[in-house]
NUDO-960247 format. One record per residue (C-alpha): x, y, z; residue in one letter. Coordinates in steps of 0.001 Angstrom, whole numbers, m for minus. Each point is the difference from the previous one (the first is absolute). Example, Ala and Ser with C-alpha at 12.3 -4.5 7.8 and 13.67 -1.06 7.14 Angstrom:
! residues 2
x->12300, y->m4500, z->7800, residuo->A
x->1370, y->3440, z->m660, residuo->S
This chain:
! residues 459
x->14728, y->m13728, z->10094, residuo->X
x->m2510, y->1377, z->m2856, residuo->X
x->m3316, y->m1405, z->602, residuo->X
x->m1747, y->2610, z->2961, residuo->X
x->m1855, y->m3289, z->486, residuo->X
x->2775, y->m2086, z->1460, residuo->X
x->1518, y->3138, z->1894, residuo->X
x->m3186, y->170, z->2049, residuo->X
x->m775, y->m3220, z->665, residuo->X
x->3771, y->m322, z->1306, residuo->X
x->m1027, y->3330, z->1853, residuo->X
x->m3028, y->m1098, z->1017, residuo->X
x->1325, y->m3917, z->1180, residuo->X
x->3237, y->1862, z->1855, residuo->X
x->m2072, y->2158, z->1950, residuo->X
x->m1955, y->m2678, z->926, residuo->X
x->2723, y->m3032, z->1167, residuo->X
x->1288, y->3197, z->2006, residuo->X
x->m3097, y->1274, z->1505, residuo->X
x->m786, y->m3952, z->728, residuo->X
x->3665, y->m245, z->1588, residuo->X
x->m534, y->2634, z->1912, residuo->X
x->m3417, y->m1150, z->1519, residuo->X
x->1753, y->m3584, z->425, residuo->X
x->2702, y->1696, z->2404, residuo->X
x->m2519, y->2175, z->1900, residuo->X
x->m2447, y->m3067, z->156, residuo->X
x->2943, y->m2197, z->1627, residuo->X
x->1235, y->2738, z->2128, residuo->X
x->m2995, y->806, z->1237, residuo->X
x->m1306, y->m3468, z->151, residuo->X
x->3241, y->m712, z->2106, residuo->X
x->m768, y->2871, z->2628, residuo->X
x->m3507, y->m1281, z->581, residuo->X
x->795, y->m3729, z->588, residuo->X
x->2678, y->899, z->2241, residuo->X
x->m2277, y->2198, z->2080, residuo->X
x->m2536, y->m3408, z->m457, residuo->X
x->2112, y->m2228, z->1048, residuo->X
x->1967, y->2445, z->2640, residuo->X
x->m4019, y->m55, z->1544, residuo->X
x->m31, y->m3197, z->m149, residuo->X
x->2726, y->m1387, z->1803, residuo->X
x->m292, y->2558, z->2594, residuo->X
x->m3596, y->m1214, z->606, residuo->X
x->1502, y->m3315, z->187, residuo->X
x->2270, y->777, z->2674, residuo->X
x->m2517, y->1568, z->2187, residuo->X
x->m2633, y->m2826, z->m687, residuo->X
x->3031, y->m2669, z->1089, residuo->X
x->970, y->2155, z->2893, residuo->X
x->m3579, y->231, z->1316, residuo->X
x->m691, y->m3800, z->m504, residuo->X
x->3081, y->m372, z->2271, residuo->X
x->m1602, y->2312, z->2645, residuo->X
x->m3648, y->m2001, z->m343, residuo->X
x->1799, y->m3280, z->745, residuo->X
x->m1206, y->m1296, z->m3549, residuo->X
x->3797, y->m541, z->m1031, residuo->X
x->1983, y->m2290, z->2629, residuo->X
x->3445, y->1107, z->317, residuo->X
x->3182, y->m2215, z->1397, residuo->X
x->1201, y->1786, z->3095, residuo->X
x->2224, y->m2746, z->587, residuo->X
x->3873, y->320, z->m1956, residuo->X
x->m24, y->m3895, z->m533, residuo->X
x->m3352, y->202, z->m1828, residuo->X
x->m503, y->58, z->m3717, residuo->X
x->m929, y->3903, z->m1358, residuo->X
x->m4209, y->m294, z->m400, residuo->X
x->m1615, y->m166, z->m3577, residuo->X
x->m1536, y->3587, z->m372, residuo->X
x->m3396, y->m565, z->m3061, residuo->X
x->110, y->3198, z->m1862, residuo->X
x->m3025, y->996, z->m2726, residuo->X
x->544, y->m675, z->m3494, residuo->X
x->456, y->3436, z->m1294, residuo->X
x->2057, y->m661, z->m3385, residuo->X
x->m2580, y->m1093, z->m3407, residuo->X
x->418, y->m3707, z->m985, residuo->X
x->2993, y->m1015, z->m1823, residuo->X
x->2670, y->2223, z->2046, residuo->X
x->1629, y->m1983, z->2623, residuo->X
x->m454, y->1015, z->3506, residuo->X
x->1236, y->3461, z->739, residuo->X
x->m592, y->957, z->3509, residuo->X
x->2487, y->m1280, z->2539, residuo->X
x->m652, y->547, z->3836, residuo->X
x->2208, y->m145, z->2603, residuo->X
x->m336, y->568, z->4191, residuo->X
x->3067, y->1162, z->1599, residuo->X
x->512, y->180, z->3408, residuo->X
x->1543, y->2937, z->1633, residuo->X
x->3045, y->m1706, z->1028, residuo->X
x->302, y->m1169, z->m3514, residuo->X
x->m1282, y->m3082, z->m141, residuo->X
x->m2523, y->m1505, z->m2769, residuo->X
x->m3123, y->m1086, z->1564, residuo->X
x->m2420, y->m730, z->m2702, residuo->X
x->565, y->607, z->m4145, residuo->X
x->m2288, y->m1149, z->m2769, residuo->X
x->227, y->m2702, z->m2943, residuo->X
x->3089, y->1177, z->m1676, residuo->X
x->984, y->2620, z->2000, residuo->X
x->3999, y->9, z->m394, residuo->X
x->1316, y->m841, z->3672, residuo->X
x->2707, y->2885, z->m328, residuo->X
x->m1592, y->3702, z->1555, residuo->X
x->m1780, y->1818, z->m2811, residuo->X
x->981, y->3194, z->1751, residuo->X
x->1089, y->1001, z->2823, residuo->X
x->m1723, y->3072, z->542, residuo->X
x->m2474, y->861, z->2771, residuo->X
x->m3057, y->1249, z->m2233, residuo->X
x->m720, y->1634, z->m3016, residuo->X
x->837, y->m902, z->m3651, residuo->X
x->3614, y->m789, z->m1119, residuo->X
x->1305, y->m1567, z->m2940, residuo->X
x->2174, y->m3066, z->662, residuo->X
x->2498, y->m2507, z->m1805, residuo->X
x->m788, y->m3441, z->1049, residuo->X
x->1257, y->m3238, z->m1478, residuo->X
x->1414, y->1797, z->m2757, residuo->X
x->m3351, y->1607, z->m1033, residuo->X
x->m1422, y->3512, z->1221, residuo->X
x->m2702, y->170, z->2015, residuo->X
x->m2633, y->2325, z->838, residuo->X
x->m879, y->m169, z->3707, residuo->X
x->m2124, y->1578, z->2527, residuo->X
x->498, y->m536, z->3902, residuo->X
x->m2652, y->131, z->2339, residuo->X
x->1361, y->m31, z->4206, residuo->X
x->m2306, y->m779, z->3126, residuo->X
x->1388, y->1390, z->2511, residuo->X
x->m2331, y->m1612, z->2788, residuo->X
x->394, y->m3857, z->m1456, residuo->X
x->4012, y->595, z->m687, residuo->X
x->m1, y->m689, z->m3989, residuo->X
x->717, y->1283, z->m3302, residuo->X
x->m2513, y->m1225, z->m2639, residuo->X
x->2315, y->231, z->m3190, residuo->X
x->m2064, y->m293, z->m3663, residuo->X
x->1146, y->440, z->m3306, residuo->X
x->294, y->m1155, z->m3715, residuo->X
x->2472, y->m442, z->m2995, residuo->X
x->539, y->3385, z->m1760, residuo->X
x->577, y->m2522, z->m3177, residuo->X
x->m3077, y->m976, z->256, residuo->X
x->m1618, y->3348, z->47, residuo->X
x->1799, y->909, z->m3296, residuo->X
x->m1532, y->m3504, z->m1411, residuo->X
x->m3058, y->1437, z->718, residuo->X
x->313, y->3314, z->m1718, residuo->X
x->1773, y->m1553, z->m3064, residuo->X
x->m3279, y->m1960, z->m291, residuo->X
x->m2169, y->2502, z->353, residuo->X
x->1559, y->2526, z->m3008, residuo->X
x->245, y->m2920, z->m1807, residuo->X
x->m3299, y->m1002, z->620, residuo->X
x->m989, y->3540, z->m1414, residuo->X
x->2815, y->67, z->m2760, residuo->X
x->m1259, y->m3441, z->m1895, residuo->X
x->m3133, y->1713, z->m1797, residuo->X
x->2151, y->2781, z->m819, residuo->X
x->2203, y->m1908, z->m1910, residuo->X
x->m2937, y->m2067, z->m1563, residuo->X
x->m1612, y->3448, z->m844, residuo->X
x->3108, y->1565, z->m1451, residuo->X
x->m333, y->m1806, z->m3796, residuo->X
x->m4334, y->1162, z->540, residuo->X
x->1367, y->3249, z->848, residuo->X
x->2748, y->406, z->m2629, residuo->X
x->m2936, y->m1063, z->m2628, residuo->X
x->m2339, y->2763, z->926, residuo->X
x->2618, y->2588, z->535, residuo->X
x->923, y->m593, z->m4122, residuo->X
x->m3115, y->m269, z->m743, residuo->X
x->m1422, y->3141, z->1656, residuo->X
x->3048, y->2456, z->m1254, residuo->X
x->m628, y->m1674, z->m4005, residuo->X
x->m3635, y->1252, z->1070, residuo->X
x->1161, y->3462, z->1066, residuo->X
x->1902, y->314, z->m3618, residuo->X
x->m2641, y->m641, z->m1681, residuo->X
x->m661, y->3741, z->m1008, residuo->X
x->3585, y->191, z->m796, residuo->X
x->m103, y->m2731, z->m2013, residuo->X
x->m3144, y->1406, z->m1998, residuo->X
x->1522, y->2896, z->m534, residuo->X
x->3036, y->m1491, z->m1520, residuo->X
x->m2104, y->m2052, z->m2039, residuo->X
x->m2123, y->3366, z->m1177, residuo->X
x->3519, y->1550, z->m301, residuo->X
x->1384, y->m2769, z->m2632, residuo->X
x->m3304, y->m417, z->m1845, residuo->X
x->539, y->3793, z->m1566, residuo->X
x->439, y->933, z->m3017, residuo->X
x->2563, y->2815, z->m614, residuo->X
x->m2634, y->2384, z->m923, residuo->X
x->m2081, y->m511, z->3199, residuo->X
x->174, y->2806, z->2121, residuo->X
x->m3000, y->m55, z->1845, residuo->X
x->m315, y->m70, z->3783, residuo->X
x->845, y->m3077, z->1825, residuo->X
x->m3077, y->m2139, z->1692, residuo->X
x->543, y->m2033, z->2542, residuo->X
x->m3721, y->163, z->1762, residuo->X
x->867, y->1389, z->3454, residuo->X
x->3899, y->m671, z->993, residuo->X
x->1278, y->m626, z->3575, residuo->X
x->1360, y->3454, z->1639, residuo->X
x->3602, y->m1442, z->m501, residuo->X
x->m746, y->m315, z->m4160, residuo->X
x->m1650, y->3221, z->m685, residuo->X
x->2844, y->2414, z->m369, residuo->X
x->1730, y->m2473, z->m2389, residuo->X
x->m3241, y->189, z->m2001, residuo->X
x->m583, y->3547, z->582, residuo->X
x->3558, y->419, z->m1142, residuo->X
x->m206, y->m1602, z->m3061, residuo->X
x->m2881, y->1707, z->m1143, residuo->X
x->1118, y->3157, z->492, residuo->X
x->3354, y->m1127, z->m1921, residuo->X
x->m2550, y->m1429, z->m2949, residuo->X
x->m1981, y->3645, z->49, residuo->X
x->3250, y->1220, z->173, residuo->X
x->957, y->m1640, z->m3584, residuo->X
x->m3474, y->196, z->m1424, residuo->X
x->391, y->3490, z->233, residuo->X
x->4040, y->44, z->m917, residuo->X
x->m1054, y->m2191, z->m3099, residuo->X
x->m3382, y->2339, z->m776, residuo->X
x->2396, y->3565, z->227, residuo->X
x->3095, y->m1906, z->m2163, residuo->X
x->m3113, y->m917, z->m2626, residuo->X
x->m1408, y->3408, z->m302, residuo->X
x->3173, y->1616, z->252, residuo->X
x->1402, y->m2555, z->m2808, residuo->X
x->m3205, y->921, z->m2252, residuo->X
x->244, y->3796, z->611, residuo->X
x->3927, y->91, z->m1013, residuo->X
x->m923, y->m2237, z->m2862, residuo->X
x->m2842, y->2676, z->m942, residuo->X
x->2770, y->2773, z->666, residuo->X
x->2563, y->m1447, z->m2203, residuo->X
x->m2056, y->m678, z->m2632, residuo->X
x->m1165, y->3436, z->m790, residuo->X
x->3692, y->2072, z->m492, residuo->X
x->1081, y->m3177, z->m2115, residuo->X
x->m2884, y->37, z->m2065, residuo->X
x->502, y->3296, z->m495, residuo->X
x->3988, y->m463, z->m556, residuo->X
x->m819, y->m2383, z->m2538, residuo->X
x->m2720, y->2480, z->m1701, residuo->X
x->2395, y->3010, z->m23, residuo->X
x->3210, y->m1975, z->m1359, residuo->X
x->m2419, y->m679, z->m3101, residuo->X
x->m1041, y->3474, z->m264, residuo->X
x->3880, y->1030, z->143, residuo->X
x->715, y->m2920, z->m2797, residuo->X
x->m2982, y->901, z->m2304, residuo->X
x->707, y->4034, z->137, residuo->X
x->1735, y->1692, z->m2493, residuo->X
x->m723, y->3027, z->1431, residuo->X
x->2552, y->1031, z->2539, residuo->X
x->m1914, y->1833, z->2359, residuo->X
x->m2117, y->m2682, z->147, residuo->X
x->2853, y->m2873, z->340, residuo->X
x->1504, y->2217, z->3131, residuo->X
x->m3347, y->706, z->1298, residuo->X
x->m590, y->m4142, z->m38, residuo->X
x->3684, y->68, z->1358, residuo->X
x->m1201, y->2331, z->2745, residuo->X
x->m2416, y->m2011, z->816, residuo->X
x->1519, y->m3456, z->292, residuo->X
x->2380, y->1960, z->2438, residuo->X
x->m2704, y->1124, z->2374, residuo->X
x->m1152, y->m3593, z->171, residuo->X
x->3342, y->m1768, z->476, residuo->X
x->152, y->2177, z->2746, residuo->X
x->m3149, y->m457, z->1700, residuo->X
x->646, y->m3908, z->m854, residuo->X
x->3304, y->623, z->1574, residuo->X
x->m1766, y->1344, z->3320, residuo->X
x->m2592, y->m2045, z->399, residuo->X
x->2390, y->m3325, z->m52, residuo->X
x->1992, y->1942, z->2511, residuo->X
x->m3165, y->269, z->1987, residuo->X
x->m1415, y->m3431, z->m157, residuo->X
x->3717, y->m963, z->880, residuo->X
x->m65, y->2094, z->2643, residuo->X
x->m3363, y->m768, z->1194, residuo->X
x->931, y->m4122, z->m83, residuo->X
x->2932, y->963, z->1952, residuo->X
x->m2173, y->1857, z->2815, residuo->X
x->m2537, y->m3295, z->m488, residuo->X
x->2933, y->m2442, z->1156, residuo->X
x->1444, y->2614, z->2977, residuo->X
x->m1473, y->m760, z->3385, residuo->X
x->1864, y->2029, z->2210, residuo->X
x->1860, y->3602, z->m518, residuo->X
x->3283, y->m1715, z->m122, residuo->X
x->2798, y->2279, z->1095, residuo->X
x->m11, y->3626, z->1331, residuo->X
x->2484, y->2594, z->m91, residuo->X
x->256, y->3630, z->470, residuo->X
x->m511, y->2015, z->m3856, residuo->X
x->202, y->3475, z->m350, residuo->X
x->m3151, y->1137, z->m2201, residuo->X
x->1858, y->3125, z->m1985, residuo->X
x->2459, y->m2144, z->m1716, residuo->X
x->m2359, y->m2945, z->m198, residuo->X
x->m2535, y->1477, z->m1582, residuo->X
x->2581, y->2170, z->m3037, residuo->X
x->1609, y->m3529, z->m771, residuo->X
x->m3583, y->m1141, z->m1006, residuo->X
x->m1022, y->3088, z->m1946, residuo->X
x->3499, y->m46, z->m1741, residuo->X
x->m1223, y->m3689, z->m1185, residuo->X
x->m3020, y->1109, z->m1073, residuo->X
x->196, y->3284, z->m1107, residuo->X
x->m2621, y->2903, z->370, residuo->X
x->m1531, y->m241, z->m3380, residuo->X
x->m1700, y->3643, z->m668, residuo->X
x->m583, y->981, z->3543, residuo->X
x->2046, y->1726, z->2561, residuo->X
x->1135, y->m1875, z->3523, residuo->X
x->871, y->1644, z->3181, residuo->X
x->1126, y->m2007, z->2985, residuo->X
x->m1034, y->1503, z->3742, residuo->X
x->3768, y->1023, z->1455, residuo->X
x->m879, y->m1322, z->2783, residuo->X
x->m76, y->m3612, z->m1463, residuo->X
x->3658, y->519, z->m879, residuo->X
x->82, y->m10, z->3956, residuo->X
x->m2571, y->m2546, z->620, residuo->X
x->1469, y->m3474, z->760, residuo->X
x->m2750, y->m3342, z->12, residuo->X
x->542, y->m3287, z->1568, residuo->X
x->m1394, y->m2249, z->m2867, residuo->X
x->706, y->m3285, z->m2326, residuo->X
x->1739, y->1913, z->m2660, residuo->X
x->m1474, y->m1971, z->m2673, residuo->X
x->m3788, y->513, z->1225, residuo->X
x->998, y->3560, z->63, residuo->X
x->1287, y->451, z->m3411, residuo->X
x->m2858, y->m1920, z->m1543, residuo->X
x->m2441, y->2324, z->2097, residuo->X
x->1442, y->3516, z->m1153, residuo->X
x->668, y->m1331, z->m3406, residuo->X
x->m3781, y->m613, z->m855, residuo->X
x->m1060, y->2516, z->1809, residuo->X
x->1981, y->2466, z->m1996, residuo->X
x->m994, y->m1456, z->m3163, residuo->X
x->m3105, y->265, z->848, residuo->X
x->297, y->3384, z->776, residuo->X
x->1934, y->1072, z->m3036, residuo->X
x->m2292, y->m2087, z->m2180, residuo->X
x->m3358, y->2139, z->972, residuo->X
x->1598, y->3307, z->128, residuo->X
x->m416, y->2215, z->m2541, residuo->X
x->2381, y->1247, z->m2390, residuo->X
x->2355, y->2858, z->1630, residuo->X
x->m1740, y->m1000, z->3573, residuo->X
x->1631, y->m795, z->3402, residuo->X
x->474, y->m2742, z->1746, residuo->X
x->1090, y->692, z->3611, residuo->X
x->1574, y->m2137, z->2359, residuo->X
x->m683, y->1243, z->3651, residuo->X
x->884, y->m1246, z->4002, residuo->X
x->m3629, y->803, z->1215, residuo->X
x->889, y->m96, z->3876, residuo->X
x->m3428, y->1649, z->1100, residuo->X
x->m1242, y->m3284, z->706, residuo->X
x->m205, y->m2386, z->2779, residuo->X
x->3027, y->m2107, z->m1728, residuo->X
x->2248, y->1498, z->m2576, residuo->X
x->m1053, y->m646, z->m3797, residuo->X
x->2134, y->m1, z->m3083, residuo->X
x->m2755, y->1285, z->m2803, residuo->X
x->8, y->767, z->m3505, residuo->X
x->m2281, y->2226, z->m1740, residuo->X
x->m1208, y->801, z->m3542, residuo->X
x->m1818, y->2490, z->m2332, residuo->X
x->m2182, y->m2921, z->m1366, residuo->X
x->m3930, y->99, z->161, residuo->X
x->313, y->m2175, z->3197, residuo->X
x->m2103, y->m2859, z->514, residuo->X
x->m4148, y->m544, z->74, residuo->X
x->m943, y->313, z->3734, residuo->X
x->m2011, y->m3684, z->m995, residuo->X
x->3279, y->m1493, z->m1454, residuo->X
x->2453, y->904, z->2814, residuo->X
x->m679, y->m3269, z->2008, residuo->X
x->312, y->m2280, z->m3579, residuo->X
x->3586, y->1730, z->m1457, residuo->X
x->1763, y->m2644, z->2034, residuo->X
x->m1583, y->m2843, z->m1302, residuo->X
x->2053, y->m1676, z->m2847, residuo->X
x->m543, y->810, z->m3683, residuo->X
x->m2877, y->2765, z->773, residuo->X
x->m31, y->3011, z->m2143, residuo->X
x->m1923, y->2805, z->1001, residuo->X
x->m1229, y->2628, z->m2288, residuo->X
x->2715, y->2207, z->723, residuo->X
x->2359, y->m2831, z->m1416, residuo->X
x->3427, y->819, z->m1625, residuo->X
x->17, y->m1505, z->m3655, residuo->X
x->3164, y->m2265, z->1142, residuo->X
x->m1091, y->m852, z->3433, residuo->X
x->m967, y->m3777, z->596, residuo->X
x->m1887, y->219, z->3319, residuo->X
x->2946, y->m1216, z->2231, residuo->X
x->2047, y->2896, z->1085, residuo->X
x->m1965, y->611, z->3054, residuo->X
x->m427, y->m3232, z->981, residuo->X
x->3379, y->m831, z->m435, residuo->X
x->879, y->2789, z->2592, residuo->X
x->m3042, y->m1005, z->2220, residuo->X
x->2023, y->m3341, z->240, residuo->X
x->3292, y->759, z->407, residuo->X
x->m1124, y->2515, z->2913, residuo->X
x->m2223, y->m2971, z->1497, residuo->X
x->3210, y->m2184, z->200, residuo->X
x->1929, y->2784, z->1786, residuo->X
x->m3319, y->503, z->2422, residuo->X
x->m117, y->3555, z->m1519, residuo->X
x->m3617, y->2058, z->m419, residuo->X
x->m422, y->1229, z->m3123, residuo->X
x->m1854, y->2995, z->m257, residuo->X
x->m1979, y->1207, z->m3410, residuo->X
x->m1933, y->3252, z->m398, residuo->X
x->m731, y->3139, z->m2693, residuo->X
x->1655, y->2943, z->905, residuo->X
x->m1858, y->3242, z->1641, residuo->X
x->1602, y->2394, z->m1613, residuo->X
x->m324, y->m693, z->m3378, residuo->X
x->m726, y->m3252, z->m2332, residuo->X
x->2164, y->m2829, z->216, residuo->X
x->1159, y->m2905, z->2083, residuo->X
x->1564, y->m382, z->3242, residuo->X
x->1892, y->m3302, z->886, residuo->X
x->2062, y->m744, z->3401, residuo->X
x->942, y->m2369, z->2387, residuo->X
x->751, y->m484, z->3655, residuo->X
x->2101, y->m2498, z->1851, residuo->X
x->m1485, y->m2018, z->2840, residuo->X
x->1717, y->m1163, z->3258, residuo->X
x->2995, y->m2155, z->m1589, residuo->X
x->1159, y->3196, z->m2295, residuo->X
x->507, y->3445, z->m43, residuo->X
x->678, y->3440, z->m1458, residuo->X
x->2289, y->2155, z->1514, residuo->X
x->329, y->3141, z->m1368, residuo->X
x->3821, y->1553, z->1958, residuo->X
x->162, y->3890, z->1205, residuo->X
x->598, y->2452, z->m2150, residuo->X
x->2873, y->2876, z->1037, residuo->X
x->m1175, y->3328, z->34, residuo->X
């Protein structure tokens, strides 16, 4: 079953036959209690109207055994078109039948003294009530035909039960018609929906939605700001790494003429030089925007696992080399383990120390330190550079910016490249010139799902 139509009209029309069921068994239940107390009143009324009609005189009785039993006239208490109901009969004490009415069966209806009893007569049951007089010597006997009671309440509920079934196919109608009216919004905004062109991001407008509609359209326009601004950041990032990559090939392309024009050798290997420097810095900056895309398409930190920092941290310098400054690693790293997505790790410290190396001068020192004086333990690096502008601290990890301390083969993504990575592992990343001197200093603490450790030392 696809259409939500259908489901809830069969919803809708089964809750309905059962709540109607339901009200047809209480109505004949309870409709059977009450005419039974009715007609309980009645017969017992009838009894004590015969038995004092007896005691007036007004009904002659045969006292005699040879004479016929007397023709008792009892009130028509049944509606027209039910045959007669009431039967009356006066018994003696000694047990014999004095007086009965038309159609009275001849046989006792019961033999009890008073009171109401329930009796088989004739093959039918029979609801009776007997009324003694003690002073006159009788037993005034009235009752009716249980069969004919349940007659009566059959006609009754079905008295009530023929509109229902005449209203049912009304009913039916206006239950379809009123849930295709309640889907009407949905049904707009499926038409809206379809009449979009792939481009179309803008907000979904439905006027003013029911209650039960609004999160789906609040939902999907979050999910179309969502790619407005996934498609806006892939465009500029797209145009900036187009802008990037056009610069070190241009000037590939320039210095590979200068190298096949020279005939000077210093200035061939100079041109050589050159074209060196920007293969490399072409080199990083597809690793970057690799890197970068990578980050881009990661949602999560992916797996964790316990690394320990020392060894971590010389495989990546080994990779990359020192170039003309001088690295020293905290001991106390080579003792410091951190629960983090290796990967995410790697790509942090790697950046970070080419960023460091990259702004450092020649012969300087880049240090890598366990800083534990703060609230959470921090893995930091730090560098002789000339630090960063106070104004441009807050914009170094936005992609492709360049400050004015720039290195001549940065490309404005190293930071931002570790400010992602250490997002995705729900790390703070921490950026500020050093105190003591000019220069840089980068760290980063783990949140509540990792950790550093750093184990005891012996004495």
């Amino acid at each position: 079953m696809t259409s939500l139509r259908t489901r809830l009209f069969i919803i809708l029309i089964a809750a309905t036959t059962l709540i109607w069921l339901f009200a047809t068994a209480w109505i004949y239940l309870d409709t059977k209690r009450q005419l039974q107390h009715v007609l309980d009143t009645r017969i017992m009324e009838a009894a004590r109207m015969v038995g004092s009609l007896v005691t007036s005189g007004e009904i002659g009785l045969s006292v005699r055994a040879d004479e016929a039993p007397s023709s008792i006239p009892l009130p028509e208490l049944i509606p027209v078109g039910y045959e007669r109901q009431l039967s009356c009969q006066i018994w003696s004490f000694d047990g014999r039948l004095i007086g009965r009415s038309s159609g009275a069966p001849k046989a006792a209806l019961s033999n009890g003294t008073s009171g109401f009893s329930e009796q088989e007569v004739g093959g039918e049951p029979w609801r009776v009530y007997a009324f003694a007089d003690q002073e006159r010597g009788i037993r005034v006997l009235v009752g009716d035909r249980l069969g004919l009671r349940d007659r009566l309440v059959a006609d009754l509920v079905r008295g009530l039960l023929l509109p229902a079934i005449v209203v049912v196919p009304l009913l039916a109608f206006l239950i379809w018609a009123s849930v295709g009216r309640g889907l009407q919004p949905l049904r707009r905004l499926t038409q809206g929906l379809k009449a979009r062109g792939p481009e179309d991001l803008s907000p979904v407008d439905v006027g003013t939605p029911p209650s039960e509609i609004r999160p789906v359209v609040e939902a999907l326009n979050g999910l179309f700001g969502k790619v407005a601004a996934a498609r806006e950041h892939e465009r500029s990032f797209t145009a900036f790494a187009a802008h990037e990559l056009r610069t070190p090939l241009a000037g590939l392309r320039t210095q590979v003429q200068v190298a096949l024009a020279a005939k000077d050798p210093s200035i061939r290997e100079g041109a050589l030089r050159q074209t060196l420097v920007a293969v490399d810095r072409t080199s990083r900056l597809v690793r970057q925007l690799l890197a970068m895309s990578e980050l881009d398409a990661t949602v999560d930190e992916g797996e964790v696992q316990d690394i320990l920092v020392g060894s971590a941290l010389a495989e990546v310098i080994a990779s990359l080399g020192t170039g003309a400054v001088q690295v020293e690693i905290d001991p106390a790293l080579h003792h410091t383990t951190i629960r983090m997505n290796r990967e995410l790790f790697h790509l942090a410290i790697r950046n970070l120390h080419e960023n460091a190396v990259q702004h450092s001068p020649e012969g300087g020192v880049v240090r890598w330190v366990l800083d534990v004086q703060t609230s959470s333990p921090m893995i930091a690096v730090e560098d002789e550079g000339p630090g960063i502008p106070e104004d441009e601290i807050g914009q170094v990890t936005d992609r492709f910016f360049r400050g004015r301390h720039r290195s001549t083969v940065g490309s404005g993504l190293g930071l931002a490249i570790v400010e992602a990575a250490l997002k995705r592992a729900r790390a703070s990343f921490m950026l500020r010139n050093r105190q003591d001197r000019s220069g840089l200093r980068a760290g980063f603490a783990l949140g509540q799902i990792g950790s550093i450790e750093r184990e005891a030392q012996p004495r």
